[in-house]
Backbone as CSV, one residue per row, in Angstrom:
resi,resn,N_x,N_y,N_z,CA_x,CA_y,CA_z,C_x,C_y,C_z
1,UNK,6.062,34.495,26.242,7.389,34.113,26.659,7.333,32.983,27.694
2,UNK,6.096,32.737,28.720,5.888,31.880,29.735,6.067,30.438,29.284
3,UNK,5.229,30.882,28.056,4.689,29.014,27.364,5.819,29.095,27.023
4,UNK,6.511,29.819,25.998,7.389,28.898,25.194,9.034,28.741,26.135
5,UNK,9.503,29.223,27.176,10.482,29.071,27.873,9.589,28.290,28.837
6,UNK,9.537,29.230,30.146,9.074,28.473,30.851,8.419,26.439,31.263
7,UNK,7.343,26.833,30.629,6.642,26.061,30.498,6.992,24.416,29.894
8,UNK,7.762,25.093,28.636,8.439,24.385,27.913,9.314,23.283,29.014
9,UNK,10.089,23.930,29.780,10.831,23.427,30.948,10.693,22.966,31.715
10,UNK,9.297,23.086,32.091,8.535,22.435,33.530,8.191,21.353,32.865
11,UNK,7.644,21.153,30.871,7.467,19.883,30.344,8.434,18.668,30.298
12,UNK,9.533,19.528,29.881,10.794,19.018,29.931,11.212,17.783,31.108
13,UNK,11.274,18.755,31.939,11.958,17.925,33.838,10.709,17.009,34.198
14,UNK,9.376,17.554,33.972,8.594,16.393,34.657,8.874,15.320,33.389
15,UNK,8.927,15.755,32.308,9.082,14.242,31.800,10.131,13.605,31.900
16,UNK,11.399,14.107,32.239,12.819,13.541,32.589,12.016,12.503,34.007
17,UNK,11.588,13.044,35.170,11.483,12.612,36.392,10.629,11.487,36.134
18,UNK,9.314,11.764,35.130,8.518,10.144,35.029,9.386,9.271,34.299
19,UNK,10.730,9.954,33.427,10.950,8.765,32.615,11.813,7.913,33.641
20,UNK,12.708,8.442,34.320,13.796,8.241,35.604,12.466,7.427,36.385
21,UNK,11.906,7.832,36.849,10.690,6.804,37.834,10.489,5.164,37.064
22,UNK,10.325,5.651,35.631,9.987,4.211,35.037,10.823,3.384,34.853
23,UNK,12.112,4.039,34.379,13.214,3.173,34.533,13.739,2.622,35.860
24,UNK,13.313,3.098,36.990,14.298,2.498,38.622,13.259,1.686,38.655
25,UNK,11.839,1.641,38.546,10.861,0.590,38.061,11.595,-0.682,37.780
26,UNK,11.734,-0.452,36.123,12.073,-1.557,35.690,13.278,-1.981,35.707
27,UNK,13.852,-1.364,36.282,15.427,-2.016,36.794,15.328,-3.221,37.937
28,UNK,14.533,-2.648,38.911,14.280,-2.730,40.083,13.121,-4.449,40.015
29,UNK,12.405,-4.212,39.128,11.460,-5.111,39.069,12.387,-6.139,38.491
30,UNK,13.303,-6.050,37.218,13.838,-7.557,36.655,15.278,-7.590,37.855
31,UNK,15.478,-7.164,38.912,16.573,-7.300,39.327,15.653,-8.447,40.494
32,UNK,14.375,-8.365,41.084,14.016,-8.873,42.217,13.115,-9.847,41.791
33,UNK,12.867,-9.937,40.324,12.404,-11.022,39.507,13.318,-12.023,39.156
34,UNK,14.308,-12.103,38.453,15.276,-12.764,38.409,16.376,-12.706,39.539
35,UNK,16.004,-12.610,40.590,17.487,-12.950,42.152,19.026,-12.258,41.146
36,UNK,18.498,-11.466,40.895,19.885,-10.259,40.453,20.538,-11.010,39.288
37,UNK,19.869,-12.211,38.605,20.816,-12.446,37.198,20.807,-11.259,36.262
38,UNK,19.337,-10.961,36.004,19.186,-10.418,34.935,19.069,-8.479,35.269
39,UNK,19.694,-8.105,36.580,19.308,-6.640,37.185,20.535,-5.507,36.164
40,UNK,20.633,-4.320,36.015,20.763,-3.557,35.549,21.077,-2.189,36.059
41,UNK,22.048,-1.534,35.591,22.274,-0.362,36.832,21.585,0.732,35.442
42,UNK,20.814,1.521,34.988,20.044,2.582,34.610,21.333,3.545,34.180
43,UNK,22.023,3.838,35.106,23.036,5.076,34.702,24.156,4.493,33.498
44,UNK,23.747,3.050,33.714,25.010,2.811,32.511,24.843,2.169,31.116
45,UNK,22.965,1.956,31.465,22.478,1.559,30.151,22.255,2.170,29.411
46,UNK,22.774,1.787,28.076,22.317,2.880,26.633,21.460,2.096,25.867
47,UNK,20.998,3.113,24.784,19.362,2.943,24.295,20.436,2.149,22.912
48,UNK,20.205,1.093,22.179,20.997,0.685,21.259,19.556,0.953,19.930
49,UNK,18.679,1.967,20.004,17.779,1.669,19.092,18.171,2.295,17.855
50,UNK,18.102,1.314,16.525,18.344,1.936,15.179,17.125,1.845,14.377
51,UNK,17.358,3.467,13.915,16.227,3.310,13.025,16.679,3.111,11.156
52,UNK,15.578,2.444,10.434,16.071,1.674,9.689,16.283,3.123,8.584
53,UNK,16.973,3.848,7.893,16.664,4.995,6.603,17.006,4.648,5.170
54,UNK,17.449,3.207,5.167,17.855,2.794,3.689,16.411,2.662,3.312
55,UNK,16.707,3.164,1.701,15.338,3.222,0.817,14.565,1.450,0.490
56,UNK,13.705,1.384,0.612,12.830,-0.112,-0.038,13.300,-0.899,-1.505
57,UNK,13.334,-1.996,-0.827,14.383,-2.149,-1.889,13.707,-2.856,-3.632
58,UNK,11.931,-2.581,-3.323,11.040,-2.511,-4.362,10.380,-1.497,-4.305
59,UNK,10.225,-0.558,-5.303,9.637,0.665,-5.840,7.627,0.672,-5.788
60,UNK,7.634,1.588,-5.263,5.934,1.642,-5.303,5.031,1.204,-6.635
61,UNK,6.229,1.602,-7.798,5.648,1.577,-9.547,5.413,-0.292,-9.355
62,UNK,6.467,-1.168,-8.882,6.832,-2.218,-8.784,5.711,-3.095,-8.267
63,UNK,5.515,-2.411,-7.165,4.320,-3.121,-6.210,3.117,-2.923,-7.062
64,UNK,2.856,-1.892,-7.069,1.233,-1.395,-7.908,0.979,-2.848,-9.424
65,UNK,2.503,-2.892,-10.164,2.414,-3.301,-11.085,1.929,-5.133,-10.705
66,UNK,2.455,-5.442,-9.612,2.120,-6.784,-9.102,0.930,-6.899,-8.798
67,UNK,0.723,-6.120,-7.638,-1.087,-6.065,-7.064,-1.896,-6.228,-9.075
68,UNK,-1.547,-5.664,-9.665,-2.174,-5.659,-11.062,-2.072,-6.781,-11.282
69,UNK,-0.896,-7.854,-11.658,-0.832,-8.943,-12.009,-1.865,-9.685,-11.507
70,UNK,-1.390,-10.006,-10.223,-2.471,-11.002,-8.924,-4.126,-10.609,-8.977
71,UNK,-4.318,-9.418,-9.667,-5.488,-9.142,-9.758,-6.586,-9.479,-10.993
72,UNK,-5.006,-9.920,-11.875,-5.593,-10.384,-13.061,-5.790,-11.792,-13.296
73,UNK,-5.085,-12.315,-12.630,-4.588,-13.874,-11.823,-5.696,-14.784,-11.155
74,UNK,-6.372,-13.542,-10.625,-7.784,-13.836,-9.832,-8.494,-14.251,-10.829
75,UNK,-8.787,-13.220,-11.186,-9.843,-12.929,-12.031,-10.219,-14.111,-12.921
76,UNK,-8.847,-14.276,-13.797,-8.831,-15.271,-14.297,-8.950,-16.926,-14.263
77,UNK,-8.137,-17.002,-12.334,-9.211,-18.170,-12.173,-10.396,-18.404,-11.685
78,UNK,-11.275,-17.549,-11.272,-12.165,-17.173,-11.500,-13.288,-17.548,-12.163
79,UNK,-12.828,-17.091,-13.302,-13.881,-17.224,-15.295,-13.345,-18.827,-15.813
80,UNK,-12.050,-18.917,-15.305,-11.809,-20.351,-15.321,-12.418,-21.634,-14.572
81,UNK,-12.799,-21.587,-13.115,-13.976,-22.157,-12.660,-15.543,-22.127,-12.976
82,UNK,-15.863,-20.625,-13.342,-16.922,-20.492,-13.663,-16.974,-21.498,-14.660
83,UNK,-16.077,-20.900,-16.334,-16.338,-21.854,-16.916,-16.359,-23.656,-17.194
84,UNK,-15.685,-24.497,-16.027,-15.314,-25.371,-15.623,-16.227,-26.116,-14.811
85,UNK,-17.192,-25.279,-14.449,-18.571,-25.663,-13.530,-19.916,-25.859,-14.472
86,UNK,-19.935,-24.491,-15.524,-20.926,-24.152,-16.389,-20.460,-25.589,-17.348
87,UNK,-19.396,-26.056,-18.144,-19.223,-26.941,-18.764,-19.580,-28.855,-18.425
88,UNK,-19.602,-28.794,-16.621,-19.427,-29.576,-16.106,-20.989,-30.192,-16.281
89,UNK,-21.858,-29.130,-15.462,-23.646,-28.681,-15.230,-23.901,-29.553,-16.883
90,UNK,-23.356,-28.683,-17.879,-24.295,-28.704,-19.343,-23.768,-30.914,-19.254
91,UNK,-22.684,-31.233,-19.529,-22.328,-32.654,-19.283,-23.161,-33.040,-19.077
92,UNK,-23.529,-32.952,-17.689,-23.803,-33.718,-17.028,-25.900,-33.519,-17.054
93,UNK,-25.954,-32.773,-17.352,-27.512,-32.224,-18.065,-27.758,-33.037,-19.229
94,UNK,-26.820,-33.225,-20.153,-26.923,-34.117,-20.862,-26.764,-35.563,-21.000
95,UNK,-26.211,-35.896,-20.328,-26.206,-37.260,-20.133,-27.259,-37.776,-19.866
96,UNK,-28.108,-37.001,-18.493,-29.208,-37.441,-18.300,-29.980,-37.282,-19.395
97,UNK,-29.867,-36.471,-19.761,-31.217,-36.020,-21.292,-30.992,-37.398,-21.861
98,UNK,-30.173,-37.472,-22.512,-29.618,-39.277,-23.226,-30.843,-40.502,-22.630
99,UNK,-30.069,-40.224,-21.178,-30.378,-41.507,-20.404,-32.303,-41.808,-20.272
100,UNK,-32.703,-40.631,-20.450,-33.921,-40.408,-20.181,-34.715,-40.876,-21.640
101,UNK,-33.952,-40.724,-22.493,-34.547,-40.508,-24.157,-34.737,-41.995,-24.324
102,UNK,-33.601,-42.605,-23.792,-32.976,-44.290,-24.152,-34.566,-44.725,-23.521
């Protein structure tokens, strides 16, 4: 019963009191940083944070299917240089062969 009331409560307030400490902090710090343009009274600021819950607006099937594409994309230029290098080498192997024969 200690932990879960108790205890629970003493977690509670000390973390209220560090969070209250951090905030007169940083109130305090941009108020004497900026000569009171930019200062802030704590009791009247609200938290404006939104969190985002609309669904993605591309499907996991979607993505997977792309990463596939681009993977084939690679690949392909790839075997396309290879072969573009290997074709280039034999050319040019031959020419000399020619030049050498002449």
């Amino acid at each position: 019963l200690y932990e879960s009331r108790i205890a629970s409560l003493q977690r509670t307030v000390a973390f209220f009191i560090t969070f209250y400490s951090m905030a007169t902090t940083v109130a305090n710090f941009w108020s004497f940083c900026t000569f009171g343009f930019f200062g802030y009274s704590i009791d009247k600021t609200q938290s404006m944070l939104r969190v985002a819950t609309t669904a993605a607006p591309v499907s996991g099937a979607q993505v997977r299917e792309q990463m596939k594409a681009m993977s084939l994309q690679r690949q392909y230029a790839y075997l396309k240089d290879l072969v573009e290098r290997a074709a280039h080498t034999w050319v040019t192997k031959s020419r000399e062969h020619r030049l050498h024969q002449a």
